[in-house]
mmCIF file as gemmi writes it, N, C-alpha and C atoms, coordinates in Angstrom:
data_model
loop_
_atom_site.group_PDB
_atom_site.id
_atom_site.type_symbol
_atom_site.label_atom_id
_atom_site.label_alt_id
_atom_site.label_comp_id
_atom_site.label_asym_id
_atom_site.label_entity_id
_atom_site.label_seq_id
_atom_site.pdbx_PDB_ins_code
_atom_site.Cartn_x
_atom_site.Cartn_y
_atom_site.Cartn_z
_atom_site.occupancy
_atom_site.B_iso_or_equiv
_atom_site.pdbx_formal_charge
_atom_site.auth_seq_id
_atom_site.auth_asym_id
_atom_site.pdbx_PDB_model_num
ATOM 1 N N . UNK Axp A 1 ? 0.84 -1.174 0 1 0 ? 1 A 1
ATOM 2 C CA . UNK Axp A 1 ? 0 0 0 1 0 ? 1 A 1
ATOM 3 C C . UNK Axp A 1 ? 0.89 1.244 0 1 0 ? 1 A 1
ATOM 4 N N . UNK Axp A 2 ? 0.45 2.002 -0.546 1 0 ? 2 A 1
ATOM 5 C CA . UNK Axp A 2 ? 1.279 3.856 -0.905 1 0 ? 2 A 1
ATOM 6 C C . UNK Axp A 2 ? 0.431 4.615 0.289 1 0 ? 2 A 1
ATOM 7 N N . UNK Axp A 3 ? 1.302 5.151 0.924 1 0 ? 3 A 1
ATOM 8 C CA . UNK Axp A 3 ? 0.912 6.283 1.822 1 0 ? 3 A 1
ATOM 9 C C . UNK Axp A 3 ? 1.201 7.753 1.105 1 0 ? 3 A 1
ATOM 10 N N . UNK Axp A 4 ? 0.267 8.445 0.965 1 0 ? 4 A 1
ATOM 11 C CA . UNK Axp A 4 ? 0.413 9.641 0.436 1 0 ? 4 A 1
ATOM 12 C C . UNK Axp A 4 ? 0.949 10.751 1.969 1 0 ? 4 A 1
ATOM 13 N N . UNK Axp A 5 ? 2.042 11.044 1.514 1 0 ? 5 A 1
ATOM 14 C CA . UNK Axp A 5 ? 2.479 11.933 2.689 1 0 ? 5 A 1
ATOM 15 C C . UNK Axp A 5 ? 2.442 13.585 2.084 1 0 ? 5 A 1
ATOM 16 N N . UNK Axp A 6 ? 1.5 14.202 2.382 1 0 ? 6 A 1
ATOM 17 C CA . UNK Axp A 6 ? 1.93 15.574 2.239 1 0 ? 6 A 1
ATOM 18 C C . UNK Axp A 6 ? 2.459 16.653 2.976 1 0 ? 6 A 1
ATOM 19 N N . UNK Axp A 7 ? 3.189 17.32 2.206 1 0 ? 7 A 1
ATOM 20 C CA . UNK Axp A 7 ? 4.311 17.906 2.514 1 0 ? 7 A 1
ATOM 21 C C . UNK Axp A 7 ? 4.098 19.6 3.508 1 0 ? 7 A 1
ATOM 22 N N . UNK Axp A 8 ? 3.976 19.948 4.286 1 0 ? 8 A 1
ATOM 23 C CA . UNK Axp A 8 ? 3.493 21.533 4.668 1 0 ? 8 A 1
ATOM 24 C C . UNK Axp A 8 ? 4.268 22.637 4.019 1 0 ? 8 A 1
ATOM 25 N N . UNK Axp A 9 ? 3.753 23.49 3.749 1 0 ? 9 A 1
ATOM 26 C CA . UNK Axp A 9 ? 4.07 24.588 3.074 1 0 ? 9 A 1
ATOM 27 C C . UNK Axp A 9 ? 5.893 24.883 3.408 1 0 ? 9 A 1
ATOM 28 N N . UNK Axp A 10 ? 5.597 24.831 4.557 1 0 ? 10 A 1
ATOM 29 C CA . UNK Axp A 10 ? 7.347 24.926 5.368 1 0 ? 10 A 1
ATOM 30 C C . UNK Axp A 10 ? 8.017 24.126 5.949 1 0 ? 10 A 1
ATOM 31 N N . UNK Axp A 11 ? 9.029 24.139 5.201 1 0 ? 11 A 1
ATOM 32 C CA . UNK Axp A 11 ? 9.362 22.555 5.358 1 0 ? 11 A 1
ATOM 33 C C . UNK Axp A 11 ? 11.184 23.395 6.433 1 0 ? 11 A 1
ATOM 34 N N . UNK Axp A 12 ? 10.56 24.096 7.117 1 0 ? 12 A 1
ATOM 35 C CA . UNK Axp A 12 ? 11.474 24.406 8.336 1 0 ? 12 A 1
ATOM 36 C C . UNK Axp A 12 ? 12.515 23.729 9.469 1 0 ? 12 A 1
ATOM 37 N N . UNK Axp A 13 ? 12.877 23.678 10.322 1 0 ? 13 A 1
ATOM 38 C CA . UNK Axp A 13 ? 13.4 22.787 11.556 1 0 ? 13 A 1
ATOM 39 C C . UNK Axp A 13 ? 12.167 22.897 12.694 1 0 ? 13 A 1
ATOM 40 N N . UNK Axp A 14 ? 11.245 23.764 12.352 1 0 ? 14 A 1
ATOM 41 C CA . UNK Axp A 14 ? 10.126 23.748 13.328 1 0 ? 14 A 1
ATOM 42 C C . UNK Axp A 14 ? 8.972 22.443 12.512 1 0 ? 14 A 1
ATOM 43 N N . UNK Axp A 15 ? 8.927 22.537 11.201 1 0 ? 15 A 1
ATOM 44 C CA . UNK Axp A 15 ? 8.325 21.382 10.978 1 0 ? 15 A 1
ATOM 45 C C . UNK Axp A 15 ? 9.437 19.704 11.24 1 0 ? 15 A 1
ATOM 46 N N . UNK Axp A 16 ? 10.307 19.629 11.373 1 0 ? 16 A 1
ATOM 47 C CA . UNK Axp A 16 ? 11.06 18.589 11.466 1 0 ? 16 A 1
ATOM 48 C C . UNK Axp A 16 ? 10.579 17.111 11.881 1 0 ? 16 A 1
ATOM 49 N N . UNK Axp A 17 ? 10.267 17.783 13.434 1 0 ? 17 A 1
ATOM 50 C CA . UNK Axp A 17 ? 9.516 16.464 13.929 1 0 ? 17 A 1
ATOM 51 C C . UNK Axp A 17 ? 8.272 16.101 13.617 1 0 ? 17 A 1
ATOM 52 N N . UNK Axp A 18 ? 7.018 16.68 13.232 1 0 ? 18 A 1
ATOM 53 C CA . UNK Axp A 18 ? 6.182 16.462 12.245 1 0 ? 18 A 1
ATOM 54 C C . UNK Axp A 18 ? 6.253 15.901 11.078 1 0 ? 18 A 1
ATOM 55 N N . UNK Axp A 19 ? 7.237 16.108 10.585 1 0 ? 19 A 1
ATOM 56 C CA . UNK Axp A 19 ? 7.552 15.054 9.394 1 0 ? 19 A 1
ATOM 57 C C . UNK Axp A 19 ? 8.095 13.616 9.801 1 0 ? 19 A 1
ATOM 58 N N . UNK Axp A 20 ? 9.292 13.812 10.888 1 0 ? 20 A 1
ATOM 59 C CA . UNK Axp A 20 ? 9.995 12.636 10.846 1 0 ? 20 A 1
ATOM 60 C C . UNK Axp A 20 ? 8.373 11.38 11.404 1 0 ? 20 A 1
ATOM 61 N N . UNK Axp A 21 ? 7.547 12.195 12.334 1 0 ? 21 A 1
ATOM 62 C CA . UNK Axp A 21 ? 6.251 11.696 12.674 1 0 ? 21 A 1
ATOM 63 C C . UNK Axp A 21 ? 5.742 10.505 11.334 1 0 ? 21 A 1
ATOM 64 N N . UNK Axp A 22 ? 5.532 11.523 10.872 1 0 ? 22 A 1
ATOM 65 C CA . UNK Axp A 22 ? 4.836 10.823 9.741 1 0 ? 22 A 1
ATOM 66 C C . UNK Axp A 22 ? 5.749 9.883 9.01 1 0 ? 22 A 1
ATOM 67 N N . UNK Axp A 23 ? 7.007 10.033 8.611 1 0 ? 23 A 1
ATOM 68 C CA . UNK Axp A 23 ? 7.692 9.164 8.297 1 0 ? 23 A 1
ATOM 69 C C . UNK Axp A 23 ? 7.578 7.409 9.296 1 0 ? 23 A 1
ATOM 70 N N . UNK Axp A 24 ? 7.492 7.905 10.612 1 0 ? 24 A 1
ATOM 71 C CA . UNK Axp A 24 ? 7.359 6.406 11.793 1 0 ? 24 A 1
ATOM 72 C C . UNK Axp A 24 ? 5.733 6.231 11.568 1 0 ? 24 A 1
ATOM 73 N N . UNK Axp A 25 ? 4.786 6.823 10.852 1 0 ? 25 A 1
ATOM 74 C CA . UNK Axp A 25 ? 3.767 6.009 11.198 1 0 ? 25 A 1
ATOM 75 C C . UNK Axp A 25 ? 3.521 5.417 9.889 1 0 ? 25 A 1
ATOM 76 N N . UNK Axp A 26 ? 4.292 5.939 9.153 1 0 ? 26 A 1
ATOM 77 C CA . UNK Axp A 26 ? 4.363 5.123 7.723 1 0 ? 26 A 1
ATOM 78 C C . UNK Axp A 26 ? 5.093 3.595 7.242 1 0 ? 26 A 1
ATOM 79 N N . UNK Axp A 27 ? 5.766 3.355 8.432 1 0 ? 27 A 1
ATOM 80 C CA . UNK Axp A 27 ? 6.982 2.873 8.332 1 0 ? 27 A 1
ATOM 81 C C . UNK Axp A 27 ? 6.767 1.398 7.639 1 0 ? 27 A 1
ATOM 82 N N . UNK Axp A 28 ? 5.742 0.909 7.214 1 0 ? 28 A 1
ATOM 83 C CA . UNK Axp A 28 ? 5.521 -0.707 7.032 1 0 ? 28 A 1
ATOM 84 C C . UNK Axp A 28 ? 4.582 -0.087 5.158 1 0 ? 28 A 1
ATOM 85 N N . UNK Axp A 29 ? 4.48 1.177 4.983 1 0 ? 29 A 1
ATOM 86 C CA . UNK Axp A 29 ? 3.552 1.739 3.274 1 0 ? 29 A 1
ATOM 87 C C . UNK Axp A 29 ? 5.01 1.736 2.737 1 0 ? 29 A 1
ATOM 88 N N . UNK Axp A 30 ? 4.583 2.078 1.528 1 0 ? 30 A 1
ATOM 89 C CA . UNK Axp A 30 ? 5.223 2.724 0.269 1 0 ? 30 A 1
ATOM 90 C C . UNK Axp A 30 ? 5.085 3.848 0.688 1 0 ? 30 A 1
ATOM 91 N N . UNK Axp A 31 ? 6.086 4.891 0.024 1 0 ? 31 A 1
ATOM 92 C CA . UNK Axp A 31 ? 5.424 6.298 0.539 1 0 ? 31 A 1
ATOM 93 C C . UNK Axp A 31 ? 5.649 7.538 -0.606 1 0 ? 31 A 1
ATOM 94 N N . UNK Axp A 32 ? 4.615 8.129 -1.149 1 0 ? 32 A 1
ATOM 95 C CA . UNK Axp A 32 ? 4.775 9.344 -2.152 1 0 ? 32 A 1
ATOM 96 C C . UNK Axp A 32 ? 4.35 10.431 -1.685 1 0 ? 32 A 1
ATOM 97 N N . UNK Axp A 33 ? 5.831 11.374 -1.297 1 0 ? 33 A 1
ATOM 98 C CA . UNK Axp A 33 ? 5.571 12.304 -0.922 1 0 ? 33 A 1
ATOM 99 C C . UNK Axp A 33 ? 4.83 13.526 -2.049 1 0 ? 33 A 1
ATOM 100 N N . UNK Axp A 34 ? 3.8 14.235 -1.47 1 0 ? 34 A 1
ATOM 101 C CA . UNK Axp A 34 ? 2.935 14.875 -2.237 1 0 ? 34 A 1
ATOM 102 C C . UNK Axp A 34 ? 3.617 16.434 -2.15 1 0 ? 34 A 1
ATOM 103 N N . UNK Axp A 35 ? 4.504 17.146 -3.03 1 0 ? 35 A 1
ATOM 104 C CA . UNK Axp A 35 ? 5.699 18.221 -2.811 1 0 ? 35 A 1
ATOM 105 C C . UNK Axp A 35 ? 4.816 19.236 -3.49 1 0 ? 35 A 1
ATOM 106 N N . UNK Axp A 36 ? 2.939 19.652 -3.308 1 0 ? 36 A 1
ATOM 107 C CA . UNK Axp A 36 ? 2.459 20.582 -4.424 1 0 ? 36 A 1
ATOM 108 C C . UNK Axp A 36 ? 2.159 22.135 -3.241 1 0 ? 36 A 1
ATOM 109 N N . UNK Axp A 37 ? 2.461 21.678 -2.296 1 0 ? 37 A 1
ATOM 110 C CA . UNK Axp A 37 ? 2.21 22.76 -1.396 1 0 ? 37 A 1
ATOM 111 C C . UNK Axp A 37 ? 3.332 23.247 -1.011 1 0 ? 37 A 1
ATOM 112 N N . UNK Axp A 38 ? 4.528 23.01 -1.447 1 0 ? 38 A 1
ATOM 113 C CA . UNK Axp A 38 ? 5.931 23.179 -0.587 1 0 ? 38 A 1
ATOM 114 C C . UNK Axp A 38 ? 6.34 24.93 -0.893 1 0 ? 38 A 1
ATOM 115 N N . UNK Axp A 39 ? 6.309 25.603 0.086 1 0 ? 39 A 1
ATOM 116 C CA . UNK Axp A 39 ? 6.95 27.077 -0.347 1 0 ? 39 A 1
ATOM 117 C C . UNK Axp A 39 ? 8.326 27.128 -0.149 1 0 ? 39 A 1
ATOM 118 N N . UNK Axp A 40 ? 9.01 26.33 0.802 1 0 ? 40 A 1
ATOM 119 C CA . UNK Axp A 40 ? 10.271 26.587 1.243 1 0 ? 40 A 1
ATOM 120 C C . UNK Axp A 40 ? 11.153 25.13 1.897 1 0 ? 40 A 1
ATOM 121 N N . UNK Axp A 41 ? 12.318 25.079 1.624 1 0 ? 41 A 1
ATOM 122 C CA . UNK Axp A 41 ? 13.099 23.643 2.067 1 0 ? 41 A 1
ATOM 123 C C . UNK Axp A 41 ? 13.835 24.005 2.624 1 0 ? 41 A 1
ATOM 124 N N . UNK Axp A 42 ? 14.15 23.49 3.892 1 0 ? 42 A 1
ATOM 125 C CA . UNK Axp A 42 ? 15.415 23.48 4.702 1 0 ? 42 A 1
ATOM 126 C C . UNK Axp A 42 ? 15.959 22.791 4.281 1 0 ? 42 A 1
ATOM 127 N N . UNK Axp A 43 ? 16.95 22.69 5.292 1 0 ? 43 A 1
ATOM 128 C CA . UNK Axp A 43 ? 18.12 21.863 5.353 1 0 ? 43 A 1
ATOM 129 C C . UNK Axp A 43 ? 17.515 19.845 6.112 1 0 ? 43 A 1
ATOM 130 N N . UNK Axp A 44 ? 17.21 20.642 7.225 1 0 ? 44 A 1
ATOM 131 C CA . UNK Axp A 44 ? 17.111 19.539 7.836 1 0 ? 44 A 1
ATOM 132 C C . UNK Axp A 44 ? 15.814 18.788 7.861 1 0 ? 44 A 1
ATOM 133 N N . UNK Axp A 45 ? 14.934 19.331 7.106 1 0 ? 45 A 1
ATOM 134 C CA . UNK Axp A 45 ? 13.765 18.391 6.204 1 0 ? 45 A 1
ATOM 135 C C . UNK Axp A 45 ? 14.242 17.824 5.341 1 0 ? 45 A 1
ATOM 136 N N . UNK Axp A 46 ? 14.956 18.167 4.684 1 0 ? 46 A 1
ATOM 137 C CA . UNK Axp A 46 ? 15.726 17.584 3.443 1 0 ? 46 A 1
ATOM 138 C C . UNK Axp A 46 ? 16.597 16.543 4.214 1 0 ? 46 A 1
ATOM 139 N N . UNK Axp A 47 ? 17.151 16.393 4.619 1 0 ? 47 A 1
ATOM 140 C CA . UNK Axp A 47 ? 17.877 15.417 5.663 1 0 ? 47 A 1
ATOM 141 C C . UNK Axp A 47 ? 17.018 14.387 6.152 1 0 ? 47 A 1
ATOM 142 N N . UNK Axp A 48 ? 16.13 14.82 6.379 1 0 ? 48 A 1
ATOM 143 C CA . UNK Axp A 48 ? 15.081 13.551 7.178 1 0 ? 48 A 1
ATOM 144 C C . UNK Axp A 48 ? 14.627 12.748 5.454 1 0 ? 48 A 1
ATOM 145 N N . UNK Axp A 49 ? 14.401 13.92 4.845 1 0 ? 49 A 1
ATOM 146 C CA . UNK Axp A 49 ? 13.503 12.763 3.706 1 0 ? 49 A 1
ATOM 147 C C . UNK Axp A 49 ? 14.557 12.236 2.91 1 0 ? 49 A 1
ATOM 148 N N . UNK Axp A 50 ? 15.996 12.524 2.568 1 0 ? 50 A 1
ATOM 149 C CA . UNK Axp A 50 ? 16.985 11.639 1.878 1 0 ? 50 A 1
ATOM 150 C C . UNK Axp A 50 ? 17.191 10.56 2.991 1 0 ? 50 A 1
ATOM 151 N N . UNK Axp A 51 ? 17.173 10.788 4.374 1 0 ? 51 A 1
ATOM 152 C CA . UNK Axp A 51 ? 17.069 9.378 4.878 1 0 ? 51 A 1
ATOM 153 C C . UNK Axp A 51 ? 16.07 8.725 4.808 1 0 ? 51 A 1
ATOM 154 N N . UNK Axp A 52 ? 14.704 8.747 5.024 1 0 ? 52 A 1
ATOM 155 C CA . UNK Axp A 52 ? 13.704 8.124 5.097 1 0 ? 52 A 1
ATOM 156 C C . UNK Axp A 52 ? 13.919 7.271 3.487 1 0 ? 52 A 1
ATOM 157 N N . UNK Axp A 53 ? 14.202 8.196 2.753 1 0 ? 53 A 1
ATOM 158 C CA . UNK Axp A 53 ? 14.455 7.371 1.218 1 0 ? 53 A 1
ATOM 159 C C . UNK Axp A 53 ? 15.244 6.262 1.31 1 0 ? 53 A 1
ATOM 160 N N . UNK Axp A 54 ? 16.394 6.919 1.651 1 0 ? 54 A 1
ATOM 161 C CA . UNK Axp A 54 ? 17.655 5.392 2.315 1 0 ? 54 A 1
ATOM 162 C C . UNK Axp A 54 ? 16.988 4.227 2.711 1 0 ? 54 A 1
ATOM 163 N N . UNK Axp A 55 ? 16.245 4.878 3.851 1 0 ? 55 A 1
ATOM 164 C CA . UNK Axp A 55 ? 15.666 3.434 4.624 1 0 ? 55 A 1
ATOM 165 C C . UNK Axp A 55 ? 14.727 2.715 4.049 1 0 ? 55 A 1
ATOM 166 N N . UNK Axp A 56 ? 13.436 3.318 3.342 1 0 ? 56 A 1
ATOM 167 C CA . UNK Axp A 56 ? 12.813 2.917 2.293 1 0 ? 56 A 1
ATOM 168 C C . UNK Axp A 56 ? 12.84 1.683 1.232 1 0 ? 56 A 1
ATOM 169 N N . UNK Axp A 57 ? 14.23 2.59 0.214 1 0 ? 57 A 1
ATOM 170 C CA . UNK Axp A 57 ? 14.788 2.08 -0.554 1 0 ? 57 A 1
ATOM 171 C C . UNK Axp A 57 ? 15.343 0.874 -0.207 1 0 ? 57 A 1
ATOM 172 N N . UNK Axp A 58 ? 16.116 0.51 1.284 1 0 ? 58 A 1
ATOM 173 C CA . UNK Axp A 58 ? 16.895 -0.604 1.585 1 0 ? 58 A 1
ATOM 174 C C . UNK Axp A 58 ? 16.161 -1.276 2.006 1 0 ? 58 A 1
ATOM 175 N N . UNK Axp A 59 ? 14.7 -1.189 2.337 1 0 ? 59 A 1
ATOM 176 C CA . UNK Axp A 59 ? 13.784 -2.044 2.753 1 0 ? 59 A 1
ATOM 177 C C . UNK Axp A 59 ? 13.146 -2.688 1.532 1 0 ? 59 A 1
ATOM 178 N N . UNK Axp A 60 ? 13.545 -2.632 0.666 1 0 ? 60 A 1
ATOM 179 C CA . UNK Axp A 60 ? 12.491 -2.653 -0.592 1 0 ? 60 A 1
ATOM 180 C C . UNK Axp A 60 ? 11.38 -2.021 -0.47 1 0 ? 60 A 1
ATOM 181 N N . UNK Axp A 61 ? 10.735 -1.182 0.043 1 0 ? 61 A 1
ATOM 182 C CA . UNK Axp A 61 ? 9.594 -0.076 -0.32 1 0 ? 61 A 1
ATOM 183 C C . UNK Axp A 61 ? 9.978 1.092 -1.254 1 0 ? 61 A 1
ATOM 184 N N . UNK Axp A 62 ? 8.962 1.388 -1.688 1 0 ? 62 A 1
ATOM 185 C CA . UNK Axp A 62 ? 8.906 2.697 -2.793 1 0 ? 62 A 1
ATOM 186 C C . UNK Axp A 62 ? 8.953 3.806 -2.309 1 0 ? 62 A 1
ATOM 187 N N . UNK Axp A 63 ? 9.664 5.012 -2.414 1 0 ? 63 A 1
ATOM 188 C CA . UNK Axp A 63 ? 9.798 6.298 -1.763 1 0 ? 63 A 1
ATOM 189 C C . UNK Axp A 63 ? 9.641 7.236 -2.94 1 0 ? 63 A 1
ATOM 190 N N . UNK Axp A 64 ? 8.682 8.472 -3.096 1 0 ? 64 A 1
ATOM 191 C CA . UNK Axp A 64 ? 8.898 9.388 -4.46 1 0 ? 64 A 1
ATOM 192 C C . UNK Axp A 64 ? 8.371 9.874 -4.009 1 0 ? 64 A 1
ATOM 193 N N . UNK Axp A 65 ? 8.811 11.055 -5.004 1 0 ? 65 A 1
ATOM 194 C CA . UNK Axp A 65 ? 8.197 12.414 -4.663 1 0 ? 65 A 1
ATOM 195 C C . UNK Axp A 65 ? 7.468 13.105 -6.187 1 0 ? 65 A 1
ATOM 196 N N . UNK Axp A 66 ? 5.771 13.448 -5.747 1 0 ? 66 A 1
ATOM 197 C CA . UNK Axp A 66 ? 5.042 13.635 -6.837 1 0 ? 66 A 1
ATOM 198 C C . UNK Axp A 66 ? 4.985 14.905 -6.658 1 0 ? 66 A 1
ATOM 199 N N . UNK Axp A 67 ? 4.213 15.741 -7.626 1 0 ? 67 A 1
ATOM 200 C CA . UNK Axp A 67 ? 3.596 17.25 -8.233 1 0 ? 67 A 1
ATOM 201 C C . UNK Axp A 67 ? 4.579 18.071 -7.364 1 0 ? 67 A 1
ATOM 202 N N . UNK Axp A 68 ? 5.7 18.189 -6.757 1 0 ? 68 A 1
ATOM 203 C CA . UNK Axp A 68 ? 6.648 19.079 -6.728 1 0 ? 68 A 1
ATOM 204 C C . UNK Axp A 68 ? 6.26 20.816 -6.98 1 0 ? 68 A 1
ATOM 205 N N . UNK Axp A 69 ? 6.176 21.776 -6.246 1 0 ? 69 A 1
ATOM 206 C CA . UNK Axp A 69 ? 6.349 22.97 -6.618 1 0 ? 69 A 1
ATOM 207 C C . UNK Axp A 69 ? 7.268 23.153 -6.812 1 0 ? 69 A 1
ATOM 208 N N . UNK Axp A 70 ? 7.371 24.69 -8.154 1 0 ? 70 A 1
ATOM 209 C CA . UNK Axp A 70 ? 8.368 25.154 -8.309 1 0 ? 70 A 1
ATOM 210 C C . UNK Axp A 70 ? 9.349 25.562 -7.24 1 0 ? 70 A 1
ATOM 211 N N . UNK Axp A 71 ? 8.618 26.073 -6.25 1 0 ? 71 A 1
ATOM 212 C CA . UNK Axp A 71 ? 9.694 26.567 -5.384 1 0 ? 71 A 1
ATOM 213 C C . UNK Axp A 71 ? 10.057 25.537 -4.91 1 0 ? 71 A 1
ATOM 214 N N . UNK Axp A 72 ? 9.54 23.967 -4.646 1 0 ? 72 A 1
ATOM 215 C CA . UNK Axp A 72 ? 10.422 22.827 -3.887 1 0 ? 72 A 1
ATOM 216 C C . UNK Axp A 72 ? 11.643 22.833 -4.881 1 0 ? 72 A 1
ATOM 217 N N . UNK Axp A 73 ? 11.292 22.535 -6.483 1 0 ? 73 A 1
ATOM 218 C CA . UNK Axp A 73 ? 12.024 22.39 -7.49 1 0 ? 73 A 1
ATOM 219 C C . UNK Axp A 73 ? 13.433 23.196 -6.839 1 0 ? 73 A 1
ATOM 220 N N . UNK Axp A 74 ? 13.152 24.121 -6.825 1 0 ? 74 A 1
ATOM 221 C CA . UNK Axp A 74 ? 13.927 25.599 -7.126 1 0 ? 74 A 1
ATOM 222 C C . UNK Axp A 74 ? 15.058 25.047 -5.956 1 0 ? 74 A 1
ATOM 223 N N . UNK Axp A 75 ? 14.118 24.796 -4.633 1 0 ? 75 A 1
ATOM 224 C CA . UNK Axp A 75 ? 15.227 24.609 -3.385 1 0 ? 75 A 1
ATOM 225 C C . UNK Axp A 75 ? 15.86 23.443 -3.55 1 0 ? 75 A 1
ATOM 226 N N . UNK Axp A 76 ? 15.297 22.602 -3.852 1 0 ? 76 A 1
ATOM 227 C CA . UNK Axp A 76 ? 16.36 21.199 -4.361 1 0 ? 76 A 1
ATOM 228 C C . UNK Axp A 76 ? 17.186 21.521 -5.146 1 0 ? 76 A 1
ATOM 229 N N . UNK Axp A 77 ? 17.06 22.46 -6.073 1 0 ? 77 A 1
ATOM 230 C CA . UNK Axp A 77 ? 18.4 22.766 -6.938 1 0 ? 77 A 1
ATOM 231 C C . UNK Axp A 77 ? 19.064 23.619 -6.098 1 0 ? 77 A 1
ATOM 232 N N . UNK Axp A 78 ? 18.95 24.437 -4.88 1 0 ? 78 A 1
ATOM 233 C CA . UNK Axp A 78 ? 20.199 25 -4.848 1 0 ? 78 A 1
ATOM 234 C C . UNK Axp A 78 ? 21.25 24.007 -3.302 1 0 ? 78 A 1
ATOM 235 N N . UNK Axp A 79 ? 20.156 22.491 -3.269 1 0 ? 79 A 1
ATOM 236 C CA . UNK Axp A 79 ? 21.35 21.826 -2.512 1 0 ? 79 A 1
ATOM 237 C C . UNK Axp A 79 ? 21.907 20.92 -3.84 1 0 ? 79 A 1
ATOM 238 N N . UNK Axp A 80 ? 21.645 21.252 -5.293 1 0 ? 80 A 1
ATOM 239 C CA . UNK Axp A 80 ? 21.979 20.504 -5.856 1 0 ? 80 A 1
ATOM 240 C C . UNK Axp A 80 ? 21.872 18.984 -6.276 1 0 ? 80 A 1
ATOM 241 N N . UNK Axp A 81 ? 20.266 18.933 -6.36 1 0 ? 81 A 1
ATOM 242 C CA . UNK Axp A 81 ? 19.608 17.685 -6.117 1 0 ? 81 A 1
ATOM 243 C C . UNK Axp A 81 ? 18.246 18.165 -7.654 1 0 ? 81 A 1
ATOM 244 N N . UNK Axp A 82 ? 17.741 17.001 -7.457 1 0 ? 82 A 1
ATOM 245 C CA . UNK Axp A 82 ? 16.358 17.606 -8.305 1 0 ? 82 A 1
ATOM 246 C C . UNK Axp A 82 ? 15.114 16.5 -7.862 1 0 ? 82 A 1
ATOM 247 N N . UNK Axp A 83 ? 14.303 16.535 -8.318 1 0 ? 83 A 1
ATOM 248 C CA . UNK Axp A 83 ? 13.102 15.497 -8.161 1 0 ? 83 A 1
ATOM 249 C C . UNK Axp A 83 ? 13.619 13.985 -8.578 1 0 ? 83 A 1
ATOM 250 N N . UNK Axp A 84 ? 14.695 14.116 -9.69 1 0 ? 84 A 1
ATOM 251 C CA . UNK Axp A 84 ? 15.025 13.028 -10.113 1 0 ? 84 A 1
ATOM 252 C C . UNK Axp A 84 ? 15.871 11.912 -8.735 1 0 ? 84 A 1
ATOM 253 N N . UNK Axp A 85 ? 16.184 12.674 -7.479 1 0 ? 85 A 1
ATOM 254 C CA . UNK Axp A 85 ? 16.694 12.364 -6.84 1 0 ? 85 A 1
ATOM 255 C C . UNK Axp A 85 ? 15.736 11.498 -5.979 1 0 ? 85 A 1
ATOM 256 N N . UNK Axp A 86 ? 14.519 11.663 -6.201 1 0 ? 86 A 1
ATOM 257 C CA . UNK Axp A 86 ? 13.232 10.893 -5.467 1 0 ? 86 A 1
ATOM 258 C C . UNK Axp A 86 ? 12.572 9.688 -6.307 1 0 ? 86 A 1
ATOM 259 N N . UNK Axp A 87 ? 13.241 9.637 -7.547 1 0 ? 87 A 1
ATOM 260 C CA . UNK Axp A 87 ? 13.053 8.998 -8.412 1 0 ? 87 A 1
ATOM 261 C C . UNK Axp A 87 ? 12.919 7.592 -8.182 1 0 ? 87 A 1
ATOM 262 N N . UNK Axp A 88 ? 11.997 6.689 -9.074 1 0 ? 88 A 1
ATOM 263 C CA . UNK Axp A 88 ? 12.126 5.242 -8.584 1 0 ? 88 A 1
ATOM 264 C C . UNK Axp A 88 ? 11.616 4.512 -7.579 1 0 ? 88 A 1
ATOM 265 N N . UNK Axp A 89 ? 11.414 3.425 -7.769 1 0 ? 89 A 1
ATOM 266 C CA . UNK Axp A 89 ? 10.837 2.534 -6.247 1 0 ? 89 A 1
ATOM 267 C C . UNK Axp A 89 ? 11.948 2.419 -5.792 1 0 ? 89 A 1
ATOM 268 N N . UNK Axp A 90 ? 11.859 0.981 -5.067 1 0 ? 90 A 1
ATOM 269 C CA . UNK Axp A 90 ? 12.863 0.332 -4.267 1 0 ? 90 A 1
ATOM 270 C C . UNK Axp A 90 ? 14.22 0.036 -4.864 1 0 ? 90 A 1
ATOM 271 N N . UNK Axp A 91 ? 15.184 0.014 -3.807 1 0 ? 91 A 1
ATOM 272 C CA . UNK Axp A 91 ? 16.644 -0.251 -4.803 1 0 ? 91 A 1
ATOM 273 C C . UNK Axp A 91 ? 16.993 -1.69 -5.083 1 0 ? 91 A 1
């Protein structure tokens, strides 16, 4: 089963644990993160969801990231990443 996880507008260090949340109650889905509301990316959201991908991925579950805003777009490019980086099911 796919858990649709959506993403909050601010993806801050004040949202952090709210996400990593949702990441532990997901932990046994597939999971597609839903990126259409995203205004802004930290650092350390971005950190939680390249791990959650890790762990995902090494579990054999599916991790991606769908409808992306520009501005998520925009902030993934300036850690030098893109959507393509959410790319794919399991490894």
């Amino acid at each position: 089963m796919t858990k649709k996880v959506v993403l909050t507008a601010k993806l801050d260090s004040a949202a952090a644990i709210a996400l990593r949340d949702q990441f532990l109650e997901s932990k046994d889905d597939d999971i597609a993160l839903d990126g259409s509301n995203v205004e802004y990316l930290g650092g350390l959201c971005l950190e939680l969801m390249m791990s959650a991908r890790h762990l995902w991925t090494s579990a054999g579950k599916s991790f991606s990231l769908t409808d992306p805003s520009q501005k998520l777009l925009d902030d993934l490019g300036r850690f030098g990443l893109s959507q393509d980086t959410f790319a794919g099911g399991a490894a």
